[in-house]
C-alpha positions as CSV (number, residue, x, y, z in Angstrom):
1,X,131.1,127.3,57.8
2,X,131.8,126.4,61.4
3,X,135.1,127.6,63.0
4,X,136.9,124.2,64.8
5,X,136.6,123.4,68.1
6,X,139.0,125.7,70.5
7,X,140.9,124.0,73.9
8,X,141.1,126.5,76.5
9,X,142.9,125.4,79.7
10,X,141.0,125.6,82.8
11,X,142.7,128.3,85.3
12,X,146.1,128.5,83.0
13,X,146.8,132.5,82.9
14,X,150.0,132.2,80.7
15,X,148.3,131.1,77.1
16,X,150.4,128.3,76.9
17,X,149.1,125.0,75.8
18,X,150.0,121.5,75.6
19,X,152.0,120.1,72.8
20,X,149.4,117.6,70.6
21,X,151.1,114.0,71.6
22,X,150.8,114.8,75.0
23,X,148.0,113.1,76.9
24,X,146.0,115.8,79.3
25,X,144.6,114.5,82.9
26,X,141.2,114.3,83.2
27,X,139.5,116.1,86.6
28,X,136.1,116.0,88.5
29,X,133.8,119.1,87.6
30,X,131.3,119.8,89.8
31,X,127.6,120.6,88.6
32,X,124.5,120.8,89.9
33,X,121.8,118.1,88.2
34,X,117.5,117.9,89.0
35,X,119.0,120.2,92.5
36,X,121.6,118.0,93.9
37,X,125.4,118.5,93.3
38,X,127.0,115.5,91.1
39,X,130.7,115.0,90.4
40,X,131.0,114.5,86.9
41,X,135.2,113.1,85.8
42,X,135.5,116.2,83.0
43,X,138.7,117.2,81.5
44,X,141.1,119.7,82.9
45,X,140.3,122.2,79.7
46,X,137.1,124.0,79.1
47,X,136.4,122.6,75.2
48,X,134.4,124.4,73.0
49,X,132.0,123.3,70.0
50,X,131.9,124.8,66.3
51,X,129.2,127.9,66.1
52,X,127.2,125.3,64.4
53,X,126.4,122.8,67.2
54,X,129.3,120.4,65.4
55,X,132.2,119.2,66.5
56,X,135.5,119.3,64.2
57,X,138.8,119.0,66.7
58,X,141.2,116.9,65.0
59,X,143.3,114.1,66.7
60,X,146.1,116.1,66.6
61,X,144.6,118.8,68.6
62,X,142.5,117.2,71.0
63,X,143.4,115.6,74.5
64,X,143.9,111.2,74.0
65,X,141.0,110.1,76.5
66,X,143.0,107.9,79.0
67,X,140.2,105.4,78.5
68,X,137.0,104.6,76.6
69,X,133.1,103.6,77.0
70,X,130.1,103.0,74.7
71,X,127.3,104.9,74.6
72,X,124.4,102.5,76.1
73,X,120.5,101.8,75.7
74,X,118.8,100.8,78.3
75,X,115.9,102.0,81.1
76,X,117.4,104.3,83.5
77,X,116.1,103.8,87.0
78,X,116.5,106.7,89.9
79,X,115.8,104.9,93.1
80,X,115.2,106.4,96.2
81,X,116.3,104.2,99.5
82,X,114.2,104.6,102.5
83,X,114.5,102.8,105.6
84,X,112.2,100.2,106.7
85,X,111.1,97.3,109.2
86,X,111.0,94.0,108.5
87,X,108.4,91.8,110.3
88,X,104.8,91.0,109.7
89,X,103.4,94.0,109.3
90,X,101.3,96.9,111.9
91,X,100.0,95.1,114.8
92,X,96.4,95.3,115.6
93,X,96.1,95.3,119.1
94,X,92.3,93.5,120.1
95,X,90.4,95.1,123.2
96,X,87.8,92.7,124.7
97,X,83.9,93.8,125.3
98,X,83.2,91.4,127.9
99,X,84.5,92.0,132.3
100,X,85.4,88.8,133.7
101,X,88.7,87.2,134.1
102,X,91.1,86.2,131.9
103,X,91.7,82.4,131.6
104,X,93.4,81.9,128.6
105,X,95.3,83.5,125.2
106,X,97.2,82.7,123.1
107,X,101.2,82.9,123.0
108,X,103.4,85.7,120.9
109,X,104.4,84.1,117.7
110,X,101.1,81.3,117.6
111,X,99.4,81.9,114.5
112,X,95.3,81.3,114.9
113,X,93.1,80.3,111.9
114,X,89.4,80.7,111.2
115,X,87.3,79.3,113.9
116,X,89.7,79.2,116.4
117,X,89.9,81.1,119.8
118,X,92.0,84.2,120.1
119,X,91.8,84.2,124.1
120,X,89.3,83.1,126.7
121,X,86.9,84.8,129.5
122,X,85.4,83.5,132.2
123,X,86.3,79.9,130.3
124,X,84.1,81.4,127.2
125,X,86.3,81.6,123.6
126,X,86.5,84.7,121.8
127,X,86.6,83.6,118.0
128,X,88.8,84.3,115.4
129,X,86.2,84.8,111.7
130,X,87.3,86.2,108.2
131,X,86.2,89.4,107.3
132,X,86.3,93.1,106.8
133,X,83.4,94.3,108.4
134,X,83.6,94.9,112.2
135,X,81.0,92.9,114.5
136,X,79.3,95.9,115.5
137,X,75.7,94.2,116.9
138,X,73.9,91.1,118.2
139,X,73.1,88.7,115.2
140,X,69.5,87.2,115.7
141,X,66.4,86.0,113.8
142,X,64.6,88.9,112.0
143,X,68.0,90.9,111.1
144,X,69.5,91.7,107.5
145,X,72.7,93.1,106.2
146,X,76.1,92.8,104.7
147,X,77.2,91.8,108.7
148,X,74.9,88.5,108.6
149,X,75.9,87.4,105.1
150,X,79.9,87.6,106.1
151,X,79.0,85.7,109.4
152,X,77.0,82.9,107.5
153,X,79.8,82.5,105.0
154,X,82.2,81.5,107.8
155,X,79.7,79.3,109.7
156,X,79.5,77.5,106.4
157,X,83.5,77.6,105.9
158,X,83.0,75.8,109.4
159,X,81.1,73.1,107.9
160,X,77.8,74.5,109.5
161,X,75.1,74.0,107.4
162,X,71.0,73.8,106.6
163,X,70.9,77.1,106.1
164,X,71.2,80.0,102.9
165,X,74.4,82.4,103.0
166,X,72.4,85.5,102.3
167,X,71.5,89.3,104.2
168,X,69.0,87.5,106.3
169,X,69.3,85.7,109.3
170,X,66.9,83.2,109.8
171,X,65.6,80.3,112.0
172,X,67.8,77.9,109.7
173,X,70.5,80.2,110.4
174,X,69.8,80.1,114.1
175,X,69.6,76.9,114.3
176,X,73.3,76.3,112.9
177,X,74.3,78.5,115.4
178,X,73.6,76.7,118.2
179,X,75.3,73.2,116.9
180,X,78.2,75.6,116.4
181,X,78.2,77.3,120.0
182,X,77.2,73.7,121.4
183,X,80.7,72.9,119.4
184,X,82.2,76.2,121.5
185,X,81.2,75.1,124.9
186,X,79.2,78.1,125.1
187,X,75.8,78.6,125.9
188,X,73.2,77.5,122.9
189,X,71.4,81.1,122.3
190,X,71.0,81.0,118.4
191,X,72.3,84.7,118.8
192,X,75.6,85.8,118.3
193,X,76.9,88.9,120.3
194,X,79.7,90.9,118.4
195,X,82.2,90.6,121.3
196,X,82.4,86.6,120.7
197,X,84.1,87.2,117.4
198,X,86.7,88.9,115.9
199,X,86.9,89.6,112.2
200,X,90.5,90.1,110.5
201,X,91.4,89.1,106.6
202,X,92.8,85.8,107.0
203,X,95.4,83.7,109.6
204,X,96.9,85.5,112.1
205,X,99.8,85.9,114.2
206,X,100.0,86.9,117.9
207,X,102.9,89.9,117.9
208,X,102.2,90.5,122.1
209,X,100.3,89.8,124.8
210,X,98.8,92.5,126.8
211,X,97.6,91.2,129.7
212,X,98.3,87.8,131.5
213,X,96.2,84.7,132.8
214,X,94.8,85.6,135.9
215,X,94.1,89.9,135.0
216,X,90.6,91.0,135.5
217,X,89.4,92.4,132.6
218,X,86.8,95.0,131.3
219,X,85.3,96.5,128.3
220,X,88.0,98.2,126.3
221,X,91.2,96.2,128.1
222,X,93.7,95.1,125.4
223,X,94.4,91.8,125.6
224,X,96.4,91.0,122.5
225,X,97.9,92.5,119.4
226,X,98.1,90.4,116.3
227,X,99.5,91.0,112.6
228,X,99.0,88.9,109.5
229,X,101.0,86.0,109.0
230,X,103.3,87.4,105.4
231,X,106.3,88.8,106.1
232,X,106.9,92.1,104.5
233,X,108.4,95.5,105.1
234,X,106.6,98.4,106.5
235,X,108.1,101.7,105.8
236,X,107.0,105.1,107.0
237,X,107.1,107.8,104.6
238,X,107.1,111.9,105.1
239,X,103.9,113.1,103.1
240,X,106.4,114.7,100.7
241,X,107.7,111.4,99.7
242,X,104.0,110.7,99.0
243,X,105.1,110.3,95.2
244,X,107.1,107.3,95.7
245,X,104.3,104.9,96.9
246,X,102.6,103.8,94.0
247,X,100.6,100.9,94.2
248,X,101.7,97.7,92.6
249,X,104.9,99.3,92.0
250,X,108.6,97.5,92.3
251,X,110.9,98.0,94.7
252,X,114.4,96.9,95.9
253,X,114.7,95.2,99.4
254,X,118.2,95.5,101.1
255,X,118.8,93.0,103.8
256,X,121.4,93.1,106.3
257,X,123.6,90.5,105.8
258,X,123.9,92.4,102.2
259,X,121.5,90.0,100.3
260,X,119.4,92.0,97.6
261,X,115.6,90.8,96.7
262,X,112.9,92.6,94.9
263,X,109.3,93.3,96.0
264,X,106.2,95.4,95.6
265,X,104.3,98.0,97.0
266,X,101.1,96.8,98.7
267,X,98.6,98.9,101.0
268,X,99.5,102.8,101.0
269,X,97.6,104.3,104.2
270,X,97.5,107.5,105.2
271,X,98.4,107.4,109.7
272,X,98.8,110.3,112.1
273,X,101.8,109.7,114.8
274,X,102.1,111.9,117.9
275,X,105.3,112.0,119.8
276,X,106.0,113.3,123.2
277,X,106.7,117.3,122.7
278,X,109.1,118.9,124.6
279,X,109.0,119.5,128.1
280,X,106.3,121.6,129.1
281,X,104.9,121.6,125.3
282,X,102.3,119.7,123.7
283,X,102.6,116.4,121.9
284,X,103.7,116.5,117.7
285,X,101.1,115.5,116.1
286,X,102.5,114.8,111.6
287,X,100.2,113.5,109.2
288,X,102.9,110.4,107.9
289,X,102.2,108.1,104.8
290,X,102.6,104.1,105.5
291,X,103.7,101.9,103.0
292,X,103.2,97.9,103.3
293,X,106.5,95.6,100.8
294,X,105.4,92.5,100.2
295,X,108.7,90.5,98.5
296,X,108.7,88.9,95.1
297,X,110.2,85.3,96.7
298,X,108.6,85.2,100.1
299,X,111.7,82.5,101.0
300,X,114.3,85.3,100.4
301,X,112.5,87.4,103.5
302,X,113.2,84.6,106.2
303,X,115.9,84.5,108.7
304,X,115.1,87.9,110.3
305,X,112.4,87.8,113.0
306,X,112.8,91.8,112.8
307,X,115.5,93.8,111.4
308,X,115.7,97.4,109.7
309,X,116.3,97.5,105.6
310,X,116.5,99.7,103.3
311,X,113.7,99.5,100.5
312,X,114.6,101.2,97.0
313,X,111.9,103.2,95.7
314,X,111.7,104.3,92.1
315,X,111.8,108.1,92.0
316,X,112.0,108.7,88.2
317,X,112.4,106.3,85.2
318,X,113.5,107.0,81.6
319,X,113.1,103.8,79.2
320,X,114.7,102.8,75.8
321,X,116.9,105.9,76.0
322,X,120.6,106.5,75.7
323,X,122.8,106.8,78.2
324,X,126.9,107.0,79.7
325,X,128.6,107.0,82.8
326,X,128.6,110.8,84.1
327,X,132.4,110.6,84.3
328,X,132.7,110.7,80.4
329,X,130.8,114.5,80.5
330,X,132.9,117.0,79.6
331,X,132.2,120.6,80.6
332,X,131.5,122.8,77.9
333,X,133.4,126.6,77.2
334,X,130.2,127.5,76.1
335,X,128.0,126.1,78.7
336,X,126.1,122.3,79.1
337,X,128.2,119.2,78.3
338,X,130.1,117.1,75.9
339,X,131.1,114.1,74.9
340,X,134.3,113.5,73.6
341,X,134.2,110.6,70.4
342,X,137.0,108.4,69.6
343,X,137.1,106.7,66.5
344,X,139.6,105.4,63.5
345,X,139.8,109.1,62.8
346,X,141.1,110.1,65.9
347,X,138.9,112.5,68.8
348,X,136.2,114.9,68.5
349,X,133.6,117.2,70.9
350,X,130.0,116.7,70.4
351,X,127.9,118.3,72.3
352,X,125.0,116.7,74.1
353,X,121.6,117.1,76.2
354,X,121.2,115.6,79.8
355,X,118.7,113.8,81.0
356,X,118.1,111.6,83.8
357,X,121.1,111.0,86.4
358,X,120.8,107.5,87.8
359,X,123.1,105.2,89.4
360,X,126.4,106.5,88.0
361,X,124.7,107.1,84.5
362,X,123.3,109.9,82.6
363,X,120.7,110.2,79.5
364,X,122.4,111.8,76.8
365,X,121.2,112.8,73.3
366,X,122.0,115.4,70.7
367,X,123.3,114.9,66.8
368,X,125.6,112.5,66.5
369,X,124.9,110.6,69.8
370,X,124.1,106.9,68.5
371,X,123.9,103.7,70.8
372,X,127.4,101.9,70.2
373,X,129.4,105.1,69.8
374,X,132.7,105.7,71.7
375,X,133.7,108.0,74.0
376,X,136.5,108.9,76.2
377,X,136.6,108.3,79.7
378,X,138.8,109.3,82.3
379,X,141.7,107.4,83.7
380,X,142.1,105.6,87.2
């Protein structure tokens, strides 16, 4: 049979203890949880549990709790905040193949759609197309490939037609061409030479100009950057934090007037930054892991051209399981942690097994720990 549960008083050298209707303070007790320190409200007295895992102290022995809780079940979330940039995303800044002079771009914040021209040379558009493969060649009669079957699919999103959207470029196909480059204001070829289009995924949005009406230009000059058109938040991430950019997964957005909207991860790329080194020393180059938030509500992003947030990332998760505030842990004579149960019989120590620490909660479980059950707390 189990002896009852023994109060020893915490860093009291005379033996002397309380009298039983007297109400003892609780205290913080600092412990260390999954490697950072945490502050847990236990009780000024090391408690101690029967030698068979029970609990037996009486009412008239034990401490009144100053307050009480219920023992919880829910999903535990540990979030993780990082710090990120609100906006529309990496700019892609666009370098021109053709020398000639610059006559026309379009302004910062213009958004350009399929078909449209991105900037001007000489008087000649350079197009804006959808796609994902680079324009890497001329396009002519006689050539196949993925390259001329994304081109012929947006000359027929243009309305261009008389011709199949397949690998092959044709006479049909060349034909189109010219009514479209006739459209242009550009000489009628029937070719297509990669520096008269540029591919990117959909709409997009001029973030800066980099050169002005009027520059000369050559092959390789930047001329604009441009970004998508959805807002979202970009965060860059250490490689060690690699963990927390899962895919599809949801995340807290923190904006700065305080508002609070929820999101998901999008792209995860892998980017190397180098930063000026010291003087004398060589540029730092660190591998870095970027992370694209797109936001549940699109409408809750507005009202910040740019601004810094902070994203919540989930870092652990524990569902269905039980779970208090850490204050109510008790530290344990014995070693581990307690609760201590109120009920019409008065108070008892049980102890229990720790879990996840999330939020101002803890995961608890052990005999006795049921969802509903009463604990004590400590006071204000």
């Amino acid at each position: 049979m189990g002896t009852d549960i023994g109060v020893t008083p915490v860093g009291g050298g005379d033996g002397t203890t309380e009298a039983p209707h007297r109400r003892r303070r609780w205290r913080p007790v600092t412990v260390l949880a999954a490697g950072a320190a945490v502050v847990l409200a236990g009780g000024a007295v090391a408690v101690g549990v029967s030698s068979d895992g029970g609990a037996g102290e009486s009412a008239g022995a034990a401490p009144l709790p100053p307050t009480t809780t219920a023992v919880a079940r829910q999903t535990l979330v540990d979030r993780e905040t990082k710090t990120g940039e609100l906006g529309y995303g990496t700019p892609r800044a666009l370098d021109t193949r053709y020398s000639g002079t610059l006559t026309w771009l379009a302004a910062t914040g213009t958004t350009v759609a399929r078909g449209k021209a991105l900037y001007r040379v000489d008087d000649e558009p350079v197009v804006l197309l959808h796609g994902s493969l680079p324009a890497y060649r001329v396009l002519r009669s006689g050539v196949s490939g993925r390259d001329v079957r994304q081109f012929e699919q947006n000359l027929t999103d243009l309305g261009y037609t008389g011709f199949t959207v397949d690998e092959d470029y044709t006479s049909a196909t060349a034909d189109a061409v010219r009514r479209w480059q006739e459209d242009l204001g550009v000489p009628e070829t029937g070719q297509v030479e990669p520096g008269r289009i540029v591919y990117a995924a959909g709409t997009v949005r001029v973030a800066s100009q980099g050169a002005e009406v009027g520059d000369a230009v050559t092959p390789g000059r930047a001329v604009l950057s441009t970004t998508g058109t959805t807002r979202l938040v970009t965060c860059t991430l250490d490689v060690d934090d690699q963990r927390l950019a899962r895919k599809g997964a949801e995340v807290t957005i923190t904006l700065p007037d305080g508002r609070r909207t929820t999101g998901r991860v999008g792209a995860v790329e892998t980017v190397v930054q180098t930063s000026a080194g010291a003087a004398g020393q060589d540029p730092v180059t660190e591998t870095k892991v970027e992370v694209s938030v797109t936001g549940d509500d699109p409408a809750a992003l507005t009202g910040f051209e740019q601004a810094a947030v902070d994203v919540g990332f989930v870092a652990a998760q524990r569902a269905d399981v039980l779970t208090v505030p850490v204050a109510a842990l008790l530290a344990l004579a014995e070693g581990g942690y307690g609760l201590q149960v109120a009920d019409d019989t008065g108070t008892r120590i049980i102890a229990v097994k720790t879990g996840l620490f999330a939020a101002g909660r803890v995961e608890v479980s052990g005999d006795g720990v049921v969802e509903g059950l009463t604990v004590g707390m400590p006071g204000d």
